[in-house]
N, C-alpha and C positions, 0 to 999 in steps of 0.2 A: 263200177257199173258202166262207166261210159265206153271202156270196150266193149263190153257184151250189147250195147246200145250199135255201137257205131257199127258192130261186125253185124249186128243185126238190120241195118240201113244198107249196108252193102251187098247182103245175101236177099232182100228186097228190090233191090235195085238188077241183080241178077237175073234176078224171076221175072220182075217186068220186060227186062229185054230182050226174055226168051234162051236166055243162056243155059239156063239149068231148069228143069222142075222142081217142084217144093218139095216133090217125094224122095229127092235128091240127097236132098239138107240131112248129115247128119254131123256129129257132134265131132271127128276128124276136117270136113269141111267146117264148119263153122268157127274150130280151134285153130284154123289156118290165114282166118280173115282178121285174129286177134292180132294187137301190137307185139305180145309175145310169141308169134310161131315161129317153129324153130328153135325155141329155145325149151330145153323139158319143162316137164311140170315140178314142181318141187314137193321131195319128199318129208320134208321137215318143216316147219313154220314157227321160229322163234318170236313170240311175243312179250316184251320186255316192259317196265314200269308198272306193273301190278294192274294194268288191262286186260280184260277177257271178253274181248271184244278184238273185230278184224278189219272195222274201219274199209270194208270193203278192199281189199289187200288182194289183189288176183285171185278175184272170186271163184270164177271160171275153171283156174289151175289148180285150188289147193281141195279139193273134189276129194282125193287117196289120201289128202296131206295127213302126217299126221301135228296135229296143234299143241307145241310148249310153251307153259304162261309161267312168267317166272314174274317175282316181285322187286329183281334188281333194277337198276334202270342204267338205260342204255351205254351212259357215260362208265358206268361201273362192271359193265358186262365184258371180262375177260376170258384169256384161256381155260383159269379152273372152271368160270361158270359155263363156257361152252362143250368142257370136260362132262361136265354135268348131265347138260340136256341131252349129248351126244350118247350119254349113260343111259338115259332115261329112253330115247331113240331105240336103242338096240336091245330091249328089252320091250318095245313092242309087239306085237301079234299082227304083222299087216295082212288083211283080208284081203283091203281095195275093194270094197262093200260088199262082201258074200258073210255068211255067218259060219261060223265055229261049228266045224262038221261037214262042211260043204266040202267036195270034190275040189282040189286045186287049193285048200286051205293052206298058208304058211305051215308048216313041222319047223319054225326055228323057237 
């Protein structure tokens, strides 16, 4: 949360100066004033130790993501188990938030 804070102090601070209008601000500019821009979003998010929880984890990025919770833990999380999730991955349906039916729907 403290990037989406900071990035949000910064895109405030823009506005005051006159640099931009607030009608401006959309979620490309705002994703660009994060510590991660530049870097994709990611399409996986492995959560390891039997948490189902995200501890606030690149809140902002994992928006598409899709979320694996597994009950191994970290020290024990090797090839077969990333063999696993990677399985479980590619057997999802990614929308990227439209529903089942919608124009532009995954066919995989």
């Amino acid at each position: 949360r403290n990037d989406i804070v900071n990035a949000s102090k910064k895109l405030a601070q823009m506005i005051a100066r006159g640099e931009i209008q607030a009608d401006q601000v959309d979620g490309d500019m705002f994703g660009s004033l994060l510590s991660t821009a530049g870097v994709p979003d990611p399409d996986l998010v492995i959560r390891t130790g039997g948490e189902k929880r995200l501890s606030n984890f690149l809140i902002w990025n994992i928006a598409y993501a899709e979320l694996y919770f597994t009950d191994v833990l970290w020290p024990d999380f090797d090839g077969d188990e990333l063999d696993l999730a990677l399985e479980w991955f590619q057997g999802r349906d990614r929308r990227f938030g439209g529903r089942y039916g919608e124009e532009g729907e995954n066919e995989n």
